[in-house]
N, C-alpha and C positions, 0 to 999 in steps of 0.2 A: 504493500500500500504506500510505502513511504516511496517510492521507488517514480511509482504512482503519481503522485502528487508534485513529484519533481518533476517530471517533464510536461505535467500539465500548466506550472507553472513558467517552467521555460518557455514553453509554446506559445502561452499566452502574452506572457510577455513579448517575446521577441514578433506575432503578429502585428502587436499595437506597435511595435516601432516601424515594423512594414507602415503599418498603416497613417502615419506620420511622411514617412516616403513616398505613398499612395497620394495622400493631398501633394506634395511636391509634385510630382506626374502630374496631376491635374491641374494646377497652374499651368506648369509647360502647354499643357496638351492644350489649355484654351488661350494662351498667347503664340500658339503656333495656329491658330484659326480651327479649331476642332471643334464640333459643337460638343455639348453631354452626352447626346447618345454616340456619338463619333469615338470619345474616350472611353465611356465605358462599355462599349460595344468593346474595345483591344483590351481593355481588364476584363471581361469574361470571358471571352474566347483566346486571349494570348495568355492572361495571366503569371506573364517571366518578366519584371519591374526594369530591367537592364533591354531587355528586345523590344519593350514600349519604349523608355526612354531614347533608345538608337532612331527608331521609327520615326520619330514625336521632332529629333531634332535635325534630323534629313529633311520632314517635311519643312521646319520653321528656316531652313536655312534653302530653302528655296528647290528641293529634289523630288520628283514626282513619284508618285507612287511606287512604282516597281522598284525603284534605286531603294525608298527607305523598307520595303517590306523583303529586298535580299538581304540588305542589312542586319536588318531585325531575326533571319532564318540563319546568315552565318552566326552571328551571337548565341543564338539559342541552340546553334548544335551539338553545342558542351552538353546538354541534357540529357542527351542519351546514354553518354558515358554513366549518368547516376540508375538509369535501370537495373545492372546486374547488383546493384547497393543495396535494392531494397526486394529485387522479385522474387527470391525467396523465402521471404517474412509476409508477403501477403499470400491472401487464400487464392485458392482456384479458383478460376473463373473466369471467362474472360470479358464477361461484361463487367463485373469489380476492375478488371485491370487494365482495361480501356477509359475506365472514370479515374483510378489511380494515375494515368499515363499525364493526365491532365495537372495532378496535383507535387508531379516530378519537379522541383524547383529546388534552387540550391539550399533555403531554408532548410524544407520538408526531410532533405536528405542526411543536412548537420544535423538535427536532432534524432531522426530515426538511426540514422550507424551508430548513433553514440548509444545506443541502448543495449546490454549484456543478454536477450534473450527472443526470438524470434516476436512474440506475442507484446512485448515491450514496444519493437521495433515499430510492429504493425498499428496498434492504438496509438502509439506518440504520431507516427506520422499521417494517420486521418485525423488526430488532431488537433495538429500544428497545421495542416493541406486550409482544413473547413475554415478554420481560427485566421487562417493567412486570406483565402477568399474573400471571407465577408468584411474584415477592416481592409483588406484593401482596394475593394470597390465600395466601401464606404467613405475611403480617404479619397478617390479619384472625385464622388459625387460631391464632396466636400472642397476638393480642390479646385475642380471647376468654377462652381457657384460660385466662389471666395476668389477667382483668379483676377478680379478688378481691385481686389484690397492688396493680395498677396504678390505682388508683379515680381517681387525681389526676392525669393524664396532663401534667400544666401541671410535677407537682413531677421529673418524671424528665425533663424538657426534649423531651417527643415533640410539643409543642404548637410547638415551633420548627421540624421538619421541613418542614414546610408551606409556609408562606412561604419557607423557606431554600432549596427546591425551586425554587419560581414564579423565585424572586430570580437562580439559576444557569440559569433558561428563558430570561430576557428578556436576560441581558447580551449574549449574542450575538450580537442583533439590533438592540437598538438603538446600538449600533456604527456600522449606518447611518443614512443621510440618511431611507429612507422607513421605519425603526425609528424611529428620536426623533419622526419625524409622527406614527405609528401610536403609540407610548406617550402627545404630548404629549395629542392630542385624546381615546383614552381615559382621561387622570389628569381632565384637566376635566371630560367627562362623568360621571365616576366621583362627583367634587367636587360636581357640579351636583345629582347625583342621591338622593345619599343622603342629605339631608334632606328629602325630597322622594317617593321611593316604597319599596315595601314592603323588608325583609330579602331580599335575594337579587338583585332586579333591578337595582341599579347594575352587577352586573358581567355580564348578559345586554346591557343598553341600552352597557358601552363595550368588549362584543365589534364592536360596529358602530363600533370604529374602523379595525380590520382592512379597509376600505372607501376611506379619503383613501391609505390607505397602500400598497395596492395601485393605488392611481391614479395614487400617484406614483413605482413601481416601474414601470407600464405608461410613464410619459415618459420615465424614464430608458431601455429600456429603445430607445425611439424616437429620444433622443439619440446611441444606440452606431453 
């Protein structure tokens, strides 16, 4: 139960700071000319805060549709690397895991790996997924509406949510031994990269560090 209780606490918490970043997105999205159903139309059917954001600032920076929504599909294809993280903790099915496929975001996936037991894994992550949803299409409808007050989102501190989020994902993993692998290898390629190729893909090229890191979770795991 206690066990329980900590992740639902985590969850919840860490949605409401999505959901802080959600109103951010929503300003963007209605000074880039979006209407509310335009914005939250790409928070219920995209749902990944980083492939709106890319989308949202292609369009405001003057690039037509197709340029921001490749944009938005190179970014988002770090996601699939989180599949094999969670599809043996959820149940069979595959209407469950076609509604789960939706809920795959880099959140859902820092709190569900961090759980010691399949059935842990499964509950934390439908309920950090549902928890993440509804504030963050509640932060979008919020942002919108407010986008004539909020124009500066930097001046009310909603531009800190973001990172302060990522920052409360990563502490609990790299705690370990195949965490600090998994961060050190993507900080370098991170390092390597962004002089080097366009806005966005440094952090598509050191989701491939989730890869040494998981190799060295498979030894350990062969030591036990």
């Amino acid at each position: 139960m206690k066990r329980f209780n900590t992740y639902q606490k985590n969850g919840f918490t860490l949605a409401a700071a999505c959901g802080l970043i959600g109103i951010t997105y929503g300003v963007f999205a209605d000074t880039a000319g979006l209407s509310l159903l335009q914005a939250s139309a790409l928070s219920i059917l995209t749902f990944t805060g980083a492939s709106q954001f890319t989308a949202v600032s292609v369009i405001d920076g003057g690039g037509n549709p197709a340029a921001a929504v490749s944009s938005a599909l190179l970014l988002s294809a770090r996601n699939a690397l989180y599949g094999p993280v969670v599809t043996k903790s959820l149940n069979n099915g595959k209407l469950k895991k076609a509604v789960a496929a939706h809920f795959v975001i880099d959140e859902t996936i820092a709190i569900a790996s961090a759980q010691e037991t399949n059935k842990d894994s499964r509950d934390s992550f439908w309920f950090t997924g549902i928890c993440l949803f509804v504030f963050w299409n509640i932060g979008t409808i919020l942002g919108v509406l407010l986008g004539g007050i909020l124009e500066n989102p930097g001046s009310w501190g909603l531009d800190a949510a973001f990172p302060a989020a990522f920052v409360a994902l990563i502490i609990p993993h790299v705690l370990t031994r195949e965490g600090k692998i998994t961060a050190l290898v993507a900080g370098i390629v991170t390092l390597v990269s962004i002089p080097l190729t366009p806005v966005g893909m440094p952090i598509l090229l050191a989701s491939a560090a989730i890869l040494p890191g998981l190799l060295a979770q498979q030894k350990k795991k062969r030591t036990l």
